[in-house]
VOGU-3710 file (C-alpha; in Angstrom, 3 decimals, decimal comma):
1> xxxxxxxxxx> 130,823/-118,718/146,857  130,954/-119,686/150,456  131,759/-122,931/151,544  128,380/-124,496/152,367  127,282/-123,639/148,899  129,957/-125,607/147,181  129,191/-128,450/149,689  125,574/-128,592/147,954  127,435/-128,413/144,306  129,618/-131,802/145,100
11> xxxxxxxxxx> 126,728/-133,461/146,646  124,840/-132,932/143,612  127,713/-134,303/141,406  128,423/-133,498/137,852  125,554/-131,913/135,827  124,628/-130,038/132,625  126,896/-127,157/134,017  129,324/-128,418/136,838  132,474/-130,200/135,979  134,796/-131,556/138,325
21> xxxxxxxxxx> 138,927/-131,637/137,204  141,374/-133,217/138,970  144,153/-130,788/139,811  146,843/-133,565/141,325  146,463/-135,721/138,793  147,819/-133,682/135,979  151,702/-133,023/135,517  151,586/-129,573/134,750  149,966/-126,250/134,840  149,901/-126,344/130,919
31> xxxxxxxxxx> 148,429/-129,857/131,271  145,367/-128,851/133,767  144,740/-125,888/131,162  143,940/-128,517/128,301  142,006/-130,514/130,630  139,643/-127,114/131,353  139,415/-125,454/127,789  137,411/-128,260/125,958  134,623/-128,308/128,686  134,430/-124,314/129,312
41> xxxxxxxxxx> 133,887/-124,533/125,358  131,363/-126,771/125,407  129,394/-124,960/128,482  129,852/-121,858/126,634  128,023/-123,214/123,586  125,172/-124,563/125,857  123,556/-122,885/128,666  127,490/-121,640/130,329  128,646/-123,457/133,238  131,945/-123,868/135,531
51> xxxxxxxxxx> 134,715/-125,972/135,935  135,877/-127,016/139,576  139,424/-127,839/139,777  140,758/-129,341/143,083  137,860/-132,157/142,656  137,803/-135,690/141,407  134,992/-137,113/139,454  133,419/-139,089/142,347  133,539/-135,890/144,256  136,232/-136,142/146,379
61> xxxxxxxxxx> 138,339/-132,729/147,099  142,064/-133,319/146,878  142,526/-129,256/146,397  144,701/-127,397/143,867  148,338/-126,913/145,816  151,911/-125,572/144,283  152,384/-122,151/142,900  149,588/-121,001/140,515  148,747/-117,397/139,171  145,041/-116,944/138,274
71> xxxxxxxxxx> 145,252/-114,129/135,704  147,962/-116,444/133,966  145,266/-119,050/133,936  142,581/-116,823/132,584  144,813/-115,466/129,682  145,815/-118,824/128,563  142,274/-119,910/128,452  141,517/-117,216/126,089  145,151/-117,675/124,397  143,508/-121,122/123,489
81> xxxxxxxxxx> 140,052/-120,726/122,734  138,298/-118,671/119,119  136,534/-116,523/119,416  138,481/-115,795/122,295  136,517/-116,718/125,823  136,256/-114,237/128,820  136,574/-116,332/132,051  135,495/-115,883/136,094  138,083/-117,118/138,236  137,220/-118,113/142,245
91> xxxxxxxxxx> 139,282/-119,657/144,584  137,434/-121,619/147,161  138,356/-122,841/150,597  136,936/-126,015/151,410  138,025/-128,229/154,171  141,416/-126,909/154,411  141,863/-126,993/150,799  141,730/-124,701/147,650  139,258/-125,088/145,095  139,358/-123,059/141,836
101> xxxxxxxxxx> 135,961/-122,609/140,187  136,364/-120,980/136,741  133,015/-119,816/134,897  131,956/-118,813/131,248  128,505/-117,402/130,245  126,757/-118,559/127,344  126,725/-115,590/125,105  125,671/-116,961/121,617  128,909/-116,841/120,067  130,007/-120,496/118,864
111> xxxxxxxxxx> 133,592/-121,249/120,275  135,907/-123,624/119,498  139,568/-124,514/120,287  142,345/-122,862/118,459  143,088/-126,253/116,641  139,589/-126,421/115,835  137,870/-128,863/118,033  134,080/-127,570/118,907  131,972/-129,256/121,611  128,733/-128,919/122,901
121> xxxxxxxxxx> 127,849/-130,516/126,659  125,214/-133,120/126,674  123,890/-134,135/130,068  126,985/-134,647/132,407  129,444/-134,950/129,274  130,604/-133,222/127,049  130,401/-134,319/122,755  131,759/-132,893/119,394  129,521/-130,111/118,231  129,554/-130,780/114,374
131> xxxxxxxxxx> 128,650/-128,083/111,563  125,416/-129,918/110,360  124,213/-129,352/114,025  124,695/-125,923/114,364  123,344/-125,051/110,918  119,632/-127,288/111,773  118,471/-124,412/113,795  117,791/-122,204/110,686  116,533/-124,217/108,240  114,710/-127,786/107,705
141> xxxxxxxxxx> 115,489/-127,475/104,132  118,246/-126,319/101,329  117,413/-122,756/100,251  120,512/-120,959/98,330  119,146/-117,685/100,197  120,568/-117,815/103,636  117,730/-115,748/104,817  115,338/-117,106/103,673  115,662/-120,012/105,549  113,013/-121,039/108,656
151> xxxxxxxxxx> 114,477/-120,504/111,618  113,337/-123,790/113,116  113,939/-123,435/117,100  111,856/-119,818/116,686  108,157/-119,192/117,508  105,522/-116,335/117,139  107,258/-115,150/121,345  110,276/-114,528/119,022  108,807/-111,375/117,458  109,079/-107,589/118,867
161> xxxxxxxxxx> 105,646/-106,579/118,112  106,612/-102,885/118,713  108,965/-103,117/116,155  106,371/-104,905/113,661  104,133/-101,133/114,713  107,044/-99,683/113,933  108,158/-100,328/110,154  104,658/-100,159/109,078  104,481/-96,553/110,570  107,742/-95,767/108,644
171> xxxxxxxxxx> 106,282/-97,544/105,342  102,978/-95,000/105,803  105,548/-92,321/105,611  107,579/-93,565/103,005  104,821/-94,915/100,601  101,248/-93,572/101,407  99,907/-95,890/98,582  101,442/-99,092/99,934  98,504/-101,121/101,374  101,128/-103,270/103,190
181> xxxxxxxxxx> 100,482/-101,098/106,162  96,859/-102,017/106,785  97,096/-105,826/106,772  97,246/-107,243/110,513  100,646/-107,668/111,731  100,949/-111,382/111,154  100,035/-110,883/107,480  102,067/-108,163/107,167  104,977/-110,205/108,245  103,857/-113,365/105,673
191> xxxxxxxxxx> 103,597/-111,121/103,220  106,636/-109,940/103,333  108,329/-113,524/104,046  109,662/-113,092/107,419  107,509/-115,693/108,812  106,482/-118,784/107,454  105,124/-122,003/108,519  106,552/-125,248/109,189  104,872/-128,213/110,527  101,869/-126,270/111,319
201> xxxxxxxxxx> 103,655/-123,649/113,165  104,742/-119,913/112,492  107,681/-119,891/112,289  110,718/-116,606/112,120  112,979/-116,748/108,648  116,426/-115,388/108,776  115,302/-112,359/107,483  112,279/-111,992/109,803  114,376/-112,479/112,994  116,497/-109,643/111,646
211> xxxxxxxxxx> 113,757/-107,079/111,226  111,194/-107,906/113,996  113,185/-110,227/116,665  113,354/-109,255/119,919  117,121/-108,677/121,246  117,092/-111,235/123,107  116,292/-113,899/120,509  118,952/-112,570/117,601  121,428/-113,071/120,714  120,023/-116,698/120,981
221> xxxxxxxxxx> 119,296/-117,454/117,681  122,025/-115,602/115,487  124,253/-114,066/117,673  126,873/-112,986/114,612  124,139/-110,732/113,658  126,129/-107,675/115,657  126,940/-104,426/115,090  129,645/-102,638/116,599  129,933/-98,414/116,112  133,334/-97,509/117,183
231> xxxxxxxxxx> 133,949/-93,252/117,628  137,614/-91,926/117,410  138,229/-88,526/118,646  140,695/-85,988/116,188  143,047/-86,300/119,406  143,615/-89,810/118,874  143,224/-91,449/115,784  144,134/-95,353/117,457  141,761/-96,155/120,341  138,263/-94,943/120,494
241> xxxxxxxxxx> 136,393/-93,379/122,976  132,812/-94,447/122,527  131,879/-97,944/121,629  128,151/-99,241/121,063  127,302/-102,860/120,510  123,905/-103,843/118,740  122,166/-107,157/118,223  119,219/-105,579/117,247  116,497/-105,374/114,418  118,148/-104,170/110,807
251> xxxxxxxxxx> 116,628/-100,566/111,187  116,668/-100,175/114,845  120,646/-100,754/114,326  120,213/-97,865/110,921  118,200/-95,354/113,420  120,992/-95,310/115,921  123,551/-94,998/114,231  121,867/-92,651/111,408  121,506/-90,481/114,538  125,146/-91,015/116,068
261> xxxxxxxxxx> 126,435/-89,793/112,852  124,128/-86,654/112,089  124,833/-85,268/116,067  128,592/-85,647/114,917  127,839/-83,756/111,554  129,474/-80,708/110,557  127,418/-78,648/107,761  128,772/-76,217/104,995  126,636/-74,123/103,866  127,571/-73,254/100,058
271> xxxxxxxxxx> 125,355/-69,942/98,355  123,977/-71,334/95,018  122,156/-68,521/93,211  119,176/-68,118/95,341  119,176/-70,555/97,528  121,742/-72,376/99,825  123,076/-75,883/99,600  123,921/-77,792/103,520  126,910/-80,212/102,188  127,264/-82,421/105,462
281> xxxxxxxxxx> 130,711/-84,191/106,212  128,398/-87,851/105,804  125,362/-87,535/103,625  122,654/-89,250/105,401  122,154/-91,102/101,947  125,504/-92,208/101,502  125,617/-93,248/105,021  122,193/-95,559/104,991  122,969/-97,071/101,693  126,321/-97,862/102,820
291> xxxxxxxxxx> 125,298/-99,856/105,563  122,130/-101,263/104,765  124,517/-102,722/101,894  126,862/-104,241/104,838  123,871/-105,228/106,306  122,224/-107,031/103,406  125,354/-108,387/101,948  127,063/-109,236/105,125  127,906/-113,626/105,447  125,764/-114,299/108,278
301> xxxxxxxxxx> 127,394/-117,517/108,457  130,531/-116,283/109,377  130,812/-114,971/113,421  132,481/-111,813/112,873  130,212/-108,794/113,569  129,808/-105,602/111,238  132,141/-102,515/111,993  131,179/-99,324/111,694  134,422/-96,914/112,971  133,616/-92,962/112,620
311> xxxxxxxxxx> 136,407/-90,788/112,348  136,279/-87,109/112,126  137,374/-87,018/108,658  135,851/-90,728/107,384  133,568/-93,555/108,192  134,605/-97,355/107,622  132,031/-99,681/107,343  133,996/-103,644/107,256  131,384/-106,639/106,769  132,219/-110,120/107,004
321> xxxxxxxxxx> 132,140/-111,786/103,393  133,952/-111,001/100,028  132,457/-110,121/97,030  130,848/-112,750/95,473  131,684/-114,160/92,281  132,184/-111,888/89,284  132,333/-108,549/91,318  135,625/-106,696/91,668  136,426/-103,307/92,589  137,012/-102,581/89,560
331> xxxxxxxxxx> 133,376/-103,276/88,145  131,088/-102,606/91,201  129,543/-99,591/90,144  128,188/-101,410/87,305  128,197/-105,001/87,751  124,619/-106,414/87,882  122,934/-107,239/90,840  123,757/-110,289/93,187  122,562/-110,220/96,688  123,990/-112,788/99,143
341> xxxxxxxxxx> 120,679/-112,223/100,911  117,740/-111,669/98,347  114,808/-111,537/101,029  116,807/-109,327/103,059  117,441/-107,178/99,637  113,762/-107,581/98,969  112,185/-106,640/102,272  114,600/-103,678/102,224  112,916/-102,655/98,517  109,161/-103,654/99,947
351> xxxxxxxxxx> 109,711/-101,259/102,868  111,003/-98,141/100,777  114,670/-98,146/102,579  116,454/-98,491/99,252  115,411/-98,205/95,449  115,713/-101,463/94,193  117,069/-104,339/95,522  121,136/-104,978/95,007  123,931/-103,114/95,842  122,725/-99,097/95,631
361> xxxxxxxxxx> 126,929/-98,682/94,514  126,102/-95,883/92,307  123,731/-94,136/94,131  126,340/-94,106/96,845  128,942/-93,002/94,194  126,535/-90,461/92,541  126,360/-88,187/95,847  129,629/-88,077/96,507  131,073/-86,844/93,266  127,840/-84,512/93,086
371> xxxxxxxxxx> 128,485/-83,111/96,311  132,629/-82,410/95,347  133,492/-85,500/97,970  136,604/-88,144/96,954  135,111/-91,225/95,366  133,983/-94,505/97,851  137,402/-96,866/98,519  135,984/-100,494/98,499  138,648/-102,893/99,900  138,372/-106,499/99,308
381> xxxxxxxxxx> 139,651/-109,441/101,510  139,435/-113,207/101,163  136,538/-113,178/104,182  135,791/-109,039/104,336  134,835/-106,130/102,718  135,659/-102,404/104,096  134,478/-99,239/102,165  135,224/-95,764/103,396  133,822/-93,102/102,622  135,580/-89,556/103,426
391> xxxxxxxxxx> 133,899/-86,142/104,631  135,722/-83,377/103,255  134,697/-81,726/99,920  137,485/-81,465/97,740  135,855/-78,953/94,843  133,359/-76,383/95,716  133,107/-74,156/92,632  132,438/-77,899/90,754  129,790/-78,417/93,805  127,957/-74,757/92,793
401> xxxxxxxxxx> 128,341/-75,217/89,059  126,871/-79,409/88,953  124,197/-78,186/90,773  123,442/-74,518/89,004  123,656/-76,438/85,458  121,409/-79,237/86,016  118,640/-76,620/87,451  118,995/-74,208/84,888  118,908/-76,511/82,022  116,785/-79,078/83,772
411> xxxxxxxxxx> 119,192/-81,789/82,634  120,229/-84,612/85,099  123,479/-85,473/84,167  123,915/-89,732/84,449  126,440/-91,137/86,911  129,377/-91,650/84,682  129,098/-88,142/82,863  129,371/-86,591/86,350  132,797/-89,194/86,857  133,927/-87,849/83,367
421> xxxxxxxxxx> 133,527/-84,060/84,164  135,249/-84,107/87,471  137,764/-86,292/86,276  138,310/-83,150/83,419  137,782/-80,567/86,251  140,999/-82,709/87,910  143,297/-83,483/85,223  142,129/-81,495/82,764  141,825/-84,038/79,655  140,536/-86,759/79,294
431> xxxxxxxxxx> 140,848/-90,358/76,800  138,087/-92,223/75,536  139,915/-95,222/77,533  140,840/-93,905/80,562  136,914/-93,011/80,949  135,689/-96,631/80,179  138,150/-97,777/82,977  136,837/-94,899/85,327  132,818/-95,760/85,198  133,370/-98,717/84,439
441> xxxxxxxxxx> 131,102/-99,119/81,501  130,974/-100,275/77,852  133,421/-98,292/75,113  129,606/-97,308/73,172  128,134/-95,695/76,430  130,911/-94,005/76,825  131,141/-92,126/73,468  127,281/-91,441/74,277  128,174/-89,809/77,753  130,539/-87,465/75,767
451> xxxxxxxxxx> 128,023/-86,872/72,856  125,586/-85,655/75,783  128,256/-83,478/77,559  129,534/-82,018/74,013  125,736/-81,312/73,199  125,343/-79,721/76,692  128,323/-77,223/75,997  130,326/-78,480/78,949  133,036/-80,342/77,114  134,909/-80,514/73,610
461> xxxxxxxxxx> 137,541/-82,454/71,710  141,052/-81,478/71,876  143,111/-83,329/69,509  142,045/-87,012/70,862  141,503/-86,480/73,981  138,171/-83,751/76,037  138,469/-81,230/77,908  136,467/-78,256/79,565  134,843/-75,951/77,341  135,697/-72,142/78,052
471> xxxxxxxxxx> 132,609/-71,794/79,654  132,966/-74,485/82,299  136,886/-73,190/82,507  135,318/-69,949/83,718  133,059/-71,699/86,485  135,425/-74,057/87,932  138,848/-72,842/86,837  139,332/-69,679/85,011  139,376/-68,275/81,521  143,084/-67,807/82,536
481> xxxxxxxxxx> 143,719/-71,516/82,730  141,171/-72,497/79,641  143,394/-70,034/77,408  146,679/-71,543/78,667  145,850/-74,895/78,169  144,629/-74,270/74,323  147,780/-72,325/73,858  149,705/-74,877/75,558  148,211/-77,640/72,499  148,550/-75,267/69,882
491> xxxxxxxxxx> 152,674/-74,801/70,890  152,492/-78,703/71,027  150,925/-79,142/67,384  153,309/-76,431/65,912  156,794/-77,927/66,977  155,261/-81,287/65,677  154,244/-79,837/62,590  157,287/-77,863/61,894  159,732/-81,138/62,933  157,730/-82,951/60,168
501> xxxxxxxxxx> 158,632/-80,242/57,484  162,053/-80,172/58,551  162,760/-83,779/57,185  159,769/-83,667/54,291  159,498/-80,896/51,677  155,441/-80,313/52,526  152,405/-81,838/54,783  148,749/-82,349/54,350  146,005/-81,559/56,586  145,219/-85,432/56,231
511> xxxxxxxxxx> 148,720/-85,751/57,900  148,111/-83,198/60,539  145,323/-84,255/61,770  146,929/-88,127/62,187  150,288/-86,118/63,527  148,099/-83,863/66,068  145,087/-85,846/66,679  142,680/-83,370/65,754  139,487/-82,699/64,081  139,407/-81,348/60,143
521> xxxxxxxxxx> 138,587/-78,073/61,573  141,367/-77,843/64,849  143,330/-78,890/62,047  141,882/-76,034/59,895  142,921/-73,338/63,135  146,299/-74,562/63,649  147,250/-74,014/59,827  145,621/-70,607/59,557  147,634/-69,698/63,006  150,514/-71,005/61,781
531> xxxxxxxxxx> 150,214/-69,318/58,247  149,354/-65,863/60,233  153,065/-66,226/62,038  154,832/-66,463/58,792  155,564/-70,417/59,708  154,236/-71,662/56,892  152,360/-71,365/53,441  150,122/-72,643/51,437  150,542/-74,663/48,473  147,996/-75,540/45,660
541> xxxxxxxxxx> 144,270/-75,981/45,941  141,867/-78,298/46,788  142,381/-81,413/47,790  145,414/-81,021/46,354  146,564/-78,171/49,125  149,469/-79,042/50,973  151,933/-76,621/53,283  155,877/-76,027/53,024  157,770/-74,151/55,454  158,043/-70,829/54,760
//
């Protein structure tokens, strides 16, 4: 700025966005700093602005003298200021003297002082900017659903009628017999609840700004609603090397980075029978459902933005919000459905992105153990929530047999019977308990998952616990491993059997089979094995039958 510009600036006095400071008049450097951050905050939540140190309020220039370092200034003004501010820093000569004009830009963010003191300027001064004041832009009434609320500062300029084209091209393609398609598009938007009318005048909801608003109005309007796609390269796993920042429609933000992720795909091809299976490091399933689900459960009243961060071998999605009440990690396959933002949910159902409205957990969870990948990691914080979701595939031959059994026998195997036979596959046996804790359903739908995968031939009981029958052994393991493992129980049940007879004179089958844990008939196989080594014998008949040692 040149010096006959500021001239016109102090003639003009203090405005909307020009604020003069007196730099003589304070004591210190620290002191001047607490004189600018207030009104730089309140600028910054208005139209943006600048500060002009070096001049009193009637507009007389007294300068800025003494030492002073500008970067020193600009880092303490963002040291003191949340989110934290970016500054412009000018030094002006005027009249022998040195002004110091620093600038923000409004940017839609809502900032406030690090003790928590949020202004707003209001003609030439500068007032408290108070929570029920920053929420009356979104809604004249109480709604529980956040997005369903009326944006009330919005209007019919607000909406990106390309994009409105856009989804209901998509929704021909996704659902030929929806008729949503050939209403006009402001009755395809009212049907759908994105717009609505308020004192006679159409009006964007929450949800509506988020699928059809121009960029420019979700930066005025709702500028938390961000999304920010951070790459890392394999060389260095700390800082990225691409960054992309979105405040854009819902499923322009899923198209972009849908696409970032499939260039940076890596594909396995795995020979199934006749035909081959393309496992991709990030199923484009897994990777949509994950963050529509950030995207539709995210706290839109909280500033942070979304995170998606892609690493070679994983992909973290972290969403401002916890879980809301009642849902833990531990139940969140399961746990029924409770969308912070039900039109958001809804719309997402109406438009054929996702199956039903919710959380779309265990379809998420269902890929990934069906395509041999390590199950989703939720993480929960008081104010966040961060899933990840890894690439590799951990178990191919359980890949090729999942798939070859449920085509052959044209079964389809539920969610937690696929969690039950991997967890087998992995640890070999398996407890009636430690499954209900696994997928996280009821003790009776349990015993029905292994009813189904004992009538399918895929597991049996061993003793109390399941484990792989022979055949599965053969397609996942070996028959090597299947045989050790039964020989390995039967050596188990013998030394228990034998201790017993050591300190009584004989033993029941009745007793075994509480000793072992088996069936009648394991029971049955053990005693005839047992009685074939010359361990044992056989005394009496019938229910009267017992066994001595031999």
């Amino acid at each position: 700025m040149d010096e006959s510009s500021l001239k016109k600036i102090i003639e003009q006095g203090e405005t909307a966005t020009v604020e003069f400071k007196s730099w003589v008049n304070a004591a210190s450097m620290r002191e001047r700093i607490n004189l600018v951050v207030p009104e730089l905050i309140a600028f910054a939540n208005y139209k943006g602005g600048t500060v002009y140190l070096g001049i009193e309020d009637d507009g007389t220039v007294t300068g800025c003298s003494g030492k002073y370092d500008v970067q020193n200034m600009c880092e303490s003004i963002y040291d003191k200021t949340r989110p934290p501010m970016f500054t412009d820093i000018e030094e002006i000569e005027y009249d022998g003297k040195k002004i110091i004009a620093i600038s923000v830009a409004s940017d839609g963010k809502t900032y406030a002082t690090t003790d928590g003191r949020c202004l707003k300027r209001l003609g030439k001064n500068s007032k408290p900017y108070y929570p029920d004041e920053m929420s009356h832009i979104y809604s004249t009434s109480q709604t529980p659903d956040f997005s369903s609320q009326i944006i009330a500062e919005s209007s019919v300029d607000d909406i990106n009628l390309m994009v409105v084209y856009s989804l209901k091209e998509k929704l021909k393609l996704r659902d030929a017999s929806s008729t949503l398609p050939e209403l006009d598009d402001m009755a395809f938007l009212r049907d759908l609840g994105l717009t609505a009318e308020d004192n006679g005048q159409t009006k964007l909801t929450i949800a509506g700004l988020l699928f059809v608003g121009k960029d420019a109005s979700i930066q005025r309007l709702l500028p938390q609603a961000e999304v920010i796609y951070l790459h890392y390269d394999r060389e260095n796993l700390e800082e990225y090397n691409a960054r992309l920042d979105m405040k854009q429609p819902i499923i322009t933000v899923l198209d972009r980075l849908t696409e970032k992720v499939q260039n940076d795909n890596k594909i396995q091809n795995v020979q199934i029978g006749l035909f081959r299976l393309e496992i991709a490091d990030f199923s484009e399933k897994v990777f949509q459902e994950a963050l529509l689900n950030a995207l539709s459960h995210r706290d839109y009243q909280q500033l942070g933005a979304v995170y998606v961060k892609h690493y070679p071998d994983k992909i973290v999605i972290e969403n401002p919000g916890g879980f809301l009440d009642g849902i833990t990690e531990k139940n969140i396959i399961t746990h029924p459905s409770v969308p912070r933002n039900k039109l958001i949910a809804e719309t997402l159902q109406r438009l054929k992105y996702v199956q039903r409205t919710g959380q779309g957990v265990d379809i998420i969870f269902r890929e990934m153990v069906t395509m041999g990948k390590s199950y989703p990691v939720y993480r929960v914080f008081n104010d966040a929530v961060q899933l990840t979701i890894s690439s590799a595939t951990e178990d191919i031959n359980f890949v090729k047999f999942i798939v070859n059994e449920q085509d052959q026998k044209q079964i389809f195997l539920s969610l937690a019977e696929l969690m039950i036979l991997r967890y087998v596959t992995e640890n070999k046996k398996i407890k009636i308990s430690k499954a209900q804790e696994l997928t996280q359903v009821s003790e009776d739908e349990v015993r029905k998952s292994f009813v189904n995968l004992i009538k399918y031939g895929l597991i049996e009981l061993s003793g109390k616990d399941y484990m792989l029958t022979a055949r599965v052994y053969e397609a996942v393991k070996s028959q090597v491993e299947y045989t050790r493992d039964k020989v390995v129980q039967y050596i188990k049940a013998r030394e228990m059997i034998l201790e017993y007879l050591r300190m009584n004179k004989s033993i029941k089958n009745s007793v075994i089979r509480e000793l072992c844990g088996f069936s009648k008939q394991q029971a049955r196989t053990t005693i005839d094995k047992m009685i074939a080594e010359n361990l044992i014998e056989r005394i009496g008949a019938g229910s009267a039958t017992e066994y001595t040692l031999k």
